[in-house]
Every structure is written in C-alpha cells, then in structure tokens.
C-alpha positions in Angstrom: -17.2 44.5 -29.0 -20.6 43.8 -27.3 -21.6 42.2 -24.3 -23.0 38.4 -24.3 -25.8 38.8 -22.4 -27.4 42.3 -23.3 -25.5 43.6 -26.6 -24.3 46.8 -25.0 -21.1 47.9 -26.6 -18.0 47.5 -24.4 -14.6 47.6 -24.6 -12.1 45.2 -22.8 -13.2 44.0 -19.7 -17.3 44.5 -19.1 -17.4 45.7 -15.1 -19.5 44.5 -12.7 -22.5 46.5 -12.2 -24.0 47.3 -15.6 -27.2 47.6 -16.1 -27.7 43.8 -17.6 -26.4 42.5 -13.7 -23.5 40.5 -14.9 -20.3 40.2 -14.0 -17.3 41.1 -15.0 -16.1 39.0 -18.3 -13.7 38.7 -20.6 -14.6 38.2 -24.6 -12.3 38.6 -27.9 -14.8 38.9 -30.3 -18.7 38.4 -30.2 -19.9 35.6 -28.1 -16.7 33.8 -27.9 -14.5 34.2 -24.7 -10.4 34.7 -24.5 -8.6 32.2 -24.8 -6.9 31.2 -21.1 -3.3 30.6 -20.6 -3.5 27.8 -17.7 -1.4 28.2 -14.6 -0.4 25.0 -12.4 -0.9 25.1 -9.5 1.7 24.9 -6.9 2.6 21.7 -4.6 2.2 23.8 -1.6 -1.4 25.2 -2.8 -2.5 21.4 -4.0 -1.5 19.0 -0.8 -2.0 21.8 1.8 -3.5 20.6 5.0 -6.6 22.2 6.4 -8.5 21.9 9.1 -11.0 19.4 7.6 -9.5 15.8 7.9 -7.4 13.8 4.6 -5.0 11.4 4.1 -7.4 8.5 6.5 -5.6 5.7 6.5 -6.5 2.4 8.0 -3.6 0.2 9.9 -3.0 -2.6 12.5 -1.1 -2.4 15.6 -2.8 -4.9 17.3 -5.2 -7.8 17.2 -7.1 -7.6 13.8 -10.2 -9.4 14.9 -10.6 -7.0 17.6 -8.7 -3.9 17.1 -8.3 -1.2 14.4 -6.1 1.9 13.9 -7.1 4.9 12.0 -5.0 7.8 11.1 -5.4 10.8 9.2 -4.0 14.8 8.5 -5.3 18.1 9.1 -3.6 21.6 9.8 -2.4 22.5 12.7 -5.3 24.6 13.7 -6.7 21.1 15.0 -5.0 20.6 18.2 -7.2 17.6 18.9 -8.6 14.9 16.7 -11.7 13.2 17.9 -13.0 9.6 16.4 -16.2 8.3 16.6 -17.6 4.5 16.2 -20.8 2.4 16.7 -21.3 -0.8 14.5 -22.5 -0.2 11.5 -26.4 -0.3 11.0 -28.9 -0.2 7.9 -30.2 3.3 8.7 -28.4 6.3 10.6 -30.0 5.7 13.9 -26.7 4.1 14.4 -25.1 7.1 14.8 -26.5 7.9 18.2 -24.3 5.1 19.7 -21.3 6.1 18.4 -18.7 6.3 21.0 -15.5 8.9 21.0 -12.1 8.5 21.4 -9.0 11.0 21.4 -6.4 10.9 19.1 -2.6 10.8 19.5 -1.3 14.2 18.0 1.9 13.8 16.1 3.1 16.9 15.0 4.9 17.1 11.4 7.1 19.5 9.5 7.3 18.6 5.7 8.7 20.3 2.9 5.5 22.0 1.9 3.7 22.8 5.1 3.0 22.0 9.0 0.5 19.8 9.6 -0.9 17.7 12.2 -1.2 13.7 12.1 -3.9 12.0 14.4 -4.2 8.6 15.2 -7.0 6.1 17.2 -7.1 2.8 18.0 -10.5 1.7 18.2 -10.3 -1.3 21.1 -12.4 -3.9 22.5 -14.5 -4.5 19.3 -16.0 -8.3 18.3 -14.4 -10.0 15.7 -16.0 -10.6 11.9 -18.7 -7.1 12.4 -19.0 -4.4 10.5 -18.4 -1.0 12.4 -19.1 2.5 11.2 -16.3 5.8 12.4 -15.8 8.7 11.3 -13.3 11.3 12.3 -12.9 15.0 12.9 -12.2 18.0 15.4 -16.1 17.4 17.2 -17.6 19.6 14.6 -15.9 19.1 11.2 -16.3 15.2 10.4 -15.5 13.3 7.7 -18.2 11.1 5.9 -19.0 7.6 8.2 -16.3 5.0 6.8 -17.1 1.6 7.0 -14.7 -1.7 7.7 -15.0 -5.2 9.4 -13.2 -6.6 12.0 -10.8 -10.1 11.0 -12.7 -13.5 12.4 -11.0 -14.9 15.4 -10.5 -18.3 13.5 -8.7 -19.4 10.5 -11.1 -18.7 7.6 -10.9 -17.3 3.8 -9.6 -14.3 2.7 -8.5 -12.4 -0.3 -5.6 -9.7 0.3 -4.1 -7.2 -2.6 -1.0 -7.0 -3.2 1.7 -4.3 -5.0 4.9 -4.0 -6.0 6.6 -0.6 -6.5 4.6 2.2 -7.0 7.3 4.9 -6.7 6.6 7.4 -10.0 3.7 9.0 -11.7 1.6 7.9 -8.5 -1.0 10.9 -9.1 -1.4 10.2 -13.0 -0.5 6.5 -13.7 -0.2 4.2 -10.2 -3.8 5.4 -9.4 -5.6 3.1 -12.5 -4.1 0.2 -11.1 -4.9 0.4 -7.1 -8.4 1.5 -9.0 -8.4 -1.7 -11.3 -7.4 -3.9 -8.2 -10.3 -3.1 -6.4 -12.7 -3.5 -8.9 -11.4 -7.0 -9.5 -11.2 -7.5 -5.7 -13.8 -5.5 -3.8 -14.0 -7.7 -0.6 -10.5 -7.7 -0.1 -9.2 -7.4 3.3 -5.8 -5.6 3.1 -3.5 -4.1 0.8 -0.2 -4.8 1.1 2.6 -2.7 -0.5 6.3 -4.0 -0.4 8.3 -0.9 -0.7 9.3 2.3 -2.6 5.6 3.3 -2.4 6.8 6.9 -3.3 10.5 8.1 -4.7 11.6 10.5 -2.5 11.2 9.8 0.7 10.1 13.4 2.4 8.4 14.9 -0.4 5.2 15.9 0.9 3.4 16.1 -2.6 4.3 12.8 -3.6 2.6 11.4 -0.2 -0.3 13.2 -1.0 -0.2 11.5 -4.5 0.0 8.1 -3.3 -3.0 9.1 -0.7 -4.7 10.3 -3.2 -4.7 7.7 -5.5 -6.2 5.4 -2.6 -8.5 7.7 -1.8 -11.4 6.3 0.4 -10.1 2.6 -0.4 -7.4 3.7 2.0 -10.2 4.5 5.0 -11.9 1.2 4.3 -9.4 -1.4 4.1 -6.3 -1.5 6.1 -3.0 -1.3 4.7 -0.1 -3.4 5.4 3.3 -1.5 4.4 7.0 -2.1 4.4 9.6 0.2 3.7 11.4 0.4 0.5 14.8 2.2 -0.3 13.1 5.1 -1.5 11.0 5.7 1.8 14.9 6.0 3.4 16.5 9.6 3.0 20.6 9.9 2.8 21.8 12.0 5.4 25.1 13.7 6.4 28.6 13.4 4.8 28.9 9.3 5.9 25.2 9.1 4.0 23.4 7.5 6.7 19.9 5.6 6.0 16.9 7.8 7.7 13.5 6.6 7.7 10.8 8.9 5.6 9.7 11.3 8.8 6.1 10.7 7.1 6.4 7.1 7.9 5.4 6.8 11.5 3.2 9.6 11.6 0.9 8.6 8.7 1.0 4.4 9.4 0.5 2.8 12.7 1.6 -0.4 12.5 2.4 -2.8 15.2 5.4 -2.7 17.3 6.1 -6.3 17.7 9.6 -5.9 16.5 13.1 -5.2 17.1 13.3 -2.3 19.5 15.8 -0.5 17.2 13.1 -1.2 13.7 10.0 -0.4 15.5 7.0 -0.2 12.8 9.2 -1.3 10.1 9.7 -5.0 11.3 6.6 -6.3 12.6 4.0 -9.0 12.6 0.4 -9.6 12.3 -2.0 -12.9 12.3 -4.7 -12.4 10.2 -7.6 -15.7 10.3 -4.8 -17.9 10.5 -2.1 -16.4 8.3 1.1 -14.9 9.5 2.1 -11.7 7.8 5.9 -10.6 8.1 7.3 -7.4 7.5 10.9 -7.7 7.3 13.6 -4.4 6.3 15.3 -5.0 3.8 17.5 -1.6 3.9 19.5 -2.1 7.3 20.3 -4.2 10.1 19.8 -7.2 8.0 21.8 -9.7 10.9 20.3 -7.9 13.6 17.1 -9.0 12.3 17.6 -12.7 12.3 16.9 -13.5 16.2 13.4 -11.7 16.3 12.9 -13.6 12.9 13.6 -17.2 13.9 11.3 -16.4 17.1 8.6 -15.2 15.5 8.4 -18.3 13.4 9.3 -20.6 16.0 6.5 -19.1 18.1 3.3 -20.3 15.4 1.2 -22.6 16.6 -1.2 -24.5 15.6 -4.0 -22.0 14.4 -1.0 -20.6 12.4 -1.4 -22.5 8.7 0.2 -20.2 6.4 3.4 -18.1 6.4 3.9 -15.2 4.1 6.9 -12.8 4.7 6.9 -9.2 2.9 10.4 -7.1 2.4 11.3 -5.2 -0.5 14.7 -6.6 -1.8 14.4 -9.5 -3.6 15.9 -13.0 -1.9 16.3 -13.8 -5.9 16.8 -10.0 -8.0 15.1 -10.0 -11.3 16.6 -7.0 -12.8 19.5 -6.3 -14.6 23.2 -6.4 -12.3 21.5 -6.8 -9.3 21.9 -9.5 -6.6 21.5 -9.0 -2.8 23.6 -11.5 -0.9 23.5 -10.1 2.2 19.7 -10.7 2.6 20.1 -14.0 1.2 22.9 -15.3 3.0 21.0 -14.4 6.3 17.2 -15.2 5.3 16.9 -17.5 3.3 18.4 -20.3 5.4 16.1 -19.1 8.1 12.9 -19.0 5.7 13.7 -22.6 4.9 14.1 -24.1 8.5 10.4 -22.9 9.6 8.9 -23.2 6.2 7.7 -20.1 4.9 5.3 -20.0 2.2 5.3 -17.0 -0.1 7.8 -13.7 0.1 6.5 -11.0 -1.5 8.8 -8.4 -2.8 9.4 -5.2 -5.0 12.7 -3.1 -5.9 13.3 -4.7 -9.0 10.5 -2.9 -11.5 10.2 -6.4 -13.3 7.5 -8.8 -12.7 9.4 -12.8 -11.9 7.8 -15.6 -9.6 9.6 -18.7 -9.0 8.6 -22.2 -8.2 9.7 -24.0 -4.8 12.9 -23.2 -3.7 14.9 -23.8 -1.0 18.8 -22.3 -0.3 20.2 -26.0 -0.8 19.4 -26.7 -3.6 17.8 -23.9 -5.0 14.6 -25.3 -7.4 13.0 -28.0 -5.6 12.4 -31.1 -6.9 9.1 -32.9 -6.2 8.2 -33.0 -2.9 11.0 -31.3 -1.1 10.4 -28.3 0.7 10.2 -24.7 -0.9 9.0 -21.2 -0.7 7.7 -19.1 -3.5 9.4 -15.8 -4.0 7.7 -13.4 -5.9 9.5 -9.7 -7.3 6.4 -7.3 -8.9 6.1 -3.5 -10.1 2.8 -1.4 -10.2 4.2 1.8 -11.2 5.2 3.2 -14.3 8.7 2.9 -13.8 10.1 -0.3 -15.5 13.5 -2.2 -15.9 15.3 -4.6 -18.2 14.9 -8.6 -17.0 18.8 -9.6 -16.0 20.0 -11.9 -18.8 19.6 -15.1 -19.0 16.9 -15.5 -16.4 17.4 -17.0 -13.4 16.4 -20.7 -13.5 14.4 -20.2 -10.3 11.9 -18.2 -12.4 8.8 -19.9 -13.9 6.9 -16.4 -15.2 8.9 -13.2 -15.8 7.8 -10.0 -17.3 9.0 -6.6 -18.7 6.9 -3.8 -19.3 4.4 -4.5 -17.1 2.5 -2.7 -14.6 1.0 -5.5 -12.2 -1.4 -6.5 -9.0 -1.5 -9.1 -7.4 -4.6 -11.2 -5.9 -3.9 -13.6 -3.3 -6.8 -16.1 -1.6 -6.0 -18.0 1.6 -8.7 -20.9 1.9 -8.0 -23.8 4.1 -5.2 -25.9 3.0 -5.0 -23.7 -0.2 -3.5 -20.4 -1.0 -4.3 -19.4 -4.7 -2.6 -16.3 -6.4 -3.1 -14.7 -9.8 -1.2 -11.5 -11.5 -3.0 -9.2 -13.4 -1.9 -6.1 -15.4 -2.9 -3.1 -15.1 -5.9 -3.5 -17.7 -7.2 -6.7 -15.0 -5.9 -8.7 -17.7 -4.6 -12.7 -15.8 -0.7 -12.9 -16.4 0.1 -15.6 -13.5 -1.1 -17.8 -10.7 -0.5 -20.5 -9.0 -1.8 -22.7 -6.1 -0.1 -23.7 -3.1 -1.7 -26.8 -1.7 -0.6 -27.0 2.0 0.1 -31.2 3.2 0.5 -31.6 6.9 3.8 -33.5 7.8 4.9 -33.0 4.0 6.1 -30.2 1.7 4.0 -27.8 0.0 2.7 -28.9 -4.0 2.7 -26.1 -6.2 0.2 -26.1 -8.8 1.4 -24.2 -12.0 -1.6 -22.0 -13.1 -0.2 -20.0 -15.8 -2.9 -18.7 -18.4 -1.7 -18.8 -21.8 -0.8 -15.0 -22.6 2.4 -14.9 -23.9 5.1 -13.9 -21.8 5.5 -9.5 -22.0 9.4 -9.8 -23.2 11.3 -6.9 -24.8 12.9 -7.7 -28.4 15.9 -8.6 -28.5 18.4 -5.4 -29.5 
C-alpha cells in the first residue's frame, strides 16, 4: 500500500508527519480511500443550542402597523439577548442608527438540552416601512433581517396559509413552506392552523419545523394556533398541557381569555380581523370573548377570518366535532364571519356558503366558507360519502394555500405541493347583503383514491 500523495510505502493508517506533510489518511488500495460506514448523528448533537442566536421567529402581540415581536434561541451561556433596529436603507450606513433593546429571558428545559428563549418587541415604529434588526448577545449578531410594518388603513394583502404539518417536517413539509414562498414572495404572514409538529415537547421536531422556515420565519411574521398535537397528556386523569415550547418560542397577543392566553387571540391586519380560536379545551368558555370580539368591529373592519384547528365540518373518515359546532357555528353566523381556516383532518375539503340553519346556502343568504387542509406528509381517507357542504375535496395531497384580501374581494387558491392550482374561489363582499361566492375551480381532476 502506498501513499496518495508521495508513493511511499505504508501500511494502514499513513501518520501525520511524514516527510510528504500530509495528514493522516486512510486508503484500501492505491489511490482509492475506505469505504465509510456513516454514523447519524444524534438529536441532542443536531438541535443543540449555542450561544449564537436560531430558531428567529417573527410574531404579533400588538398593533401590526406599528409594532413587531421577535423571538429566538440560544444557550444558556447568553444571559441577555440584545436586539437592534434602524429602518432599513440601500447601503449599511443605516446601521449606525440602529437602536437596542433588551430581551425578555425565558428560560427552557426540553428533552434534549437547556436553552434560553429571548424575546423583543420593537415599539413606536411607522406603519407600511421597511425596518432592518438584527439580534444577538452585543457581540455575536445574527445577519440584519429585514420586514415591513402593516399600513394603518385597509389595503391589499396576500397571507399564506397551512394545514397540518405534523410528520417528516425536516425531510418533506420543508418543500412545501419552500414552494409557497416562491409562489408568494410578498406575502405578509404565514398562518398555521395546528398540529405544526406531532409531539408536543419534542425538542428535535421544533427544531425541524424551524428549520424548514428557516430565515422566511425571521422575515415574515407568523400567525399560529394550537393543534392537538402541540397539547401533551399528563397524569393518570390525562389532562390537556400546552407544548412548554409554545409560549417561549411565539409571542402572540394576549387579547384573550385570561385562562387561553396566546392561544385565543386577535389581530387586525389593513382591515382584516384574524381569530385564533382553541379548538382543544374550554370550547363554552370561549363563546363570551368570541361574540365580543366580533361585536366590537367597526367600520374599518371589512373582512372576518377565524383560524382553529378542528374542523366546524370534519372531512376525514369517523370524525365529527359537535361540541365546536354546537357552540360556534351559531355564533360565526350572527356576526358574519367569512372564511374559517382549519387543519386536523389530513384531507384537503372547502365548502361553499353555509350557515348552521340550513347548512348550504342558497343564493343570497348568508354563509361562511370553511376550509379543512394538510401540508404534511401524513394523509387520511375522505369520510364516505362526502359531505354535501363540500364543493372540492382531496386525498393524497399535500397543499398551501394563498389567500388575497383586496377591497370588497377576498380571492383564494390551493396549490399542491408541486405549486400546481387545485382550488380557489372569490368572495365578493356586498354591504347590507350576503356575501357571493364565485366558484373558481381549475379543471384538474379531483385527487380521489380508487375505490377498494
């Protein structure tokens, strides 16, 4: 056996320190190297926090036209995150404006490691401008981020958004997040309704789902609502828990009831009102700080659009949910809501109009769309027959959703995974009359398994 760079004879390993400089190398025969056995590498070794900054998120609590929260991870060497901001500028001279702010320290104990969790709120900012932070420890920064600030007024705007994620985050929910923003680059949110990972304290499968956002998560805030799978089981009587990543790693407003806070909440955004309702407990309890938060819109209020992740109307297989029906639906249909936007079922069905009286409107009555969608590997059978409240179903089917608020119209299209159109719709919004749905459905055949 001869070395690879000088031809000396060897045998085994070639040390270090030879006369030809190299170092030490392993060959099997003449110019080719032994083959490797690969080694995977732990969870704890992969998602470990350090003391440079990860997981940055962007979130509301407040006013989106003029606030904006950040959050993100590090070690807990870092006993105080610092943020710095300054609006954004064509060169770096920028920079020297930049103003700092402490973080809120939250510490957390996962299954994998201790880490710290840091979160700003960048205040007193002007509405529809571009501003530039970054965050760190005052000497170890992240890169400068950049997002915009919401517009005081009602005016356009295209939001993102997914069903389940849940499984294969890393590996196969990370093409479609990807595919989503190449089809919607200037959108202004993401929202997720539920079971964004499966188990609800597994460290590595948060650091998936961060993952696959990547920097998309540090440049357009995200608007998130619990799933069952974000909920732990805990104790003999197998009581509900919240994920304890879910409050460190998303600030969200705290708007709602006392005993939900950051899991029922609100937000306006240019007009719209965005709900997030919890679907996993305290379903009656919920009903007076809903009906208030509807019956306190006003006029610069046009659109309504409610996010929880059990479906009013379940599309998969022995499932119904009759609880959250019984109690929401009525109240959806006194104050008119538009659109509910929902997960849980890993099937893809939107219905027309509907209202709880009598269920698919007829023309011109009042009716809200309710849409169930998946965008994660995991899939389910469509409950036979389908519901007649359903105008597009599909099985099979990773999907994202793009939805456009513009004036009196709010349009919405479905795509697959590939960016390929599978629905859409558009909502044109009559003062003083009910809503017209225009059916928009492109002509791809419906994704339907064969019949056993």
């Amino acid at each position: 056996m001869r070395c690879i760079v000088c031809g000396l004879a060897i045998s085994g390993w070639l040390l270090s320190s030879m006369g030809c400089g190299t170092s030490a190398i392993a060959v099997g025969s003449v110019g080719e190297p032994e083959a490797q056995t690969p080694i995977k590498v732990a969870d704890a070794e992969a998602y470990k926090p350090t003391p440079l900054p990860d997981r940055v998120i962007l979130s509301w609590t407040g006013d989106p036209s003029r606030t904006q929260a950040v959050t993100w991870r590090t070690d807990t060497t870092v006993k105080q995150g610092l943020a710095e901001i300054a609006v954004a500028g064509d060169n770096g001279v920028f920079s020297r404006s930049a103003r700092q702010l402490t973080a809120k320290t939250t510490p957390l104990q996962s299954n994998l490691s201790n880490a710290h969790y840091h979160t700003v709120e960048f205040n007193a900012l002007t509405p529809k401008t571009k501003y530039a932070y970054r965050v760190g420890d005052g000497l170890n920064w992240t890169e400068w981020y950049h997002f915009e600030t919401a517009s005081d007024q009602a005016e356009p705007f295209t939001f993102i958004y997914f069903g389940d994620a849940q499984t294969e985050v890393k590996s196969l929910w990370s093409r479609v997040i990807r595919e989503a923003f190449t089809d919607a680059p200037k959108a202004r949110f993401l929202l997720h309704a539920g079971d964004l990972i499966n188990r609800a304290n597994s460290d590595a499968e948060w650091g998936e789902w961060h993952l696959a956002g990547g920097w998309m998560n540090a440049m357009i805030p995200n608007v998130t609502t619990p799933g069952n799978h974000e909920y732990e089981r805990v104790g003999p009587e197998k009581i509900p828990h919240l994920s304890n990543h879910w409050k460190p790693q998303f600030a969200l407003p705290e708007n709602g009831p006392a005993n939900l806070i950051e899991t029922v909440y609100y937000v306006d955004f240019q007009g719209t009102r965005i709900i997030s309702l919890n679907s996993n407990e305290k379903i009656a309890a919920q009903n007076p700080w809903l009906e208030s938060v509807l019956a306190s819109r006003d006029s610069s209020i046009r659109w309504t659009i409610v996010t929880m992740h059990h479906p009013i109307y379940s599309s998969a297989k022995n499932r119904d949910n009759l609880e959250i029906r019984d109690n929401w639906q009525p109240i959806f249909d006194k104050y008119k809501v538009d659109l509910v936007l929902q997960g849980h079922d890993h099937t893809y069905a939107r219905s027309g109009l509907v209202n709880s009286t009598t269920g698919v409107t007829a023309q011109g009555e009042q009716g809200t769309v309710y849409v169930v969608s998946v965008s994660g590997p995991k899939l389910y059978d469509i409950g036979k027959p389908i519901r007649p409240e359903f105008q597009r179903v599909a099985e099979d089917t990773q999907l994202f959703q793009i939805i456009t608020v513009d004036g009196n119209e709010l349009r919405y299209q479905a795509r697959t995974a590939t960016g390929q159109p599978y629905d859409g719709f558009t909502l044109v919004k009559k003062p003083g009359e009910a809503n017209q749905l225009i059916e928009q459905v492109p002509p791809t055949p419906a994704r339907l398994r064969a019949p056993k």
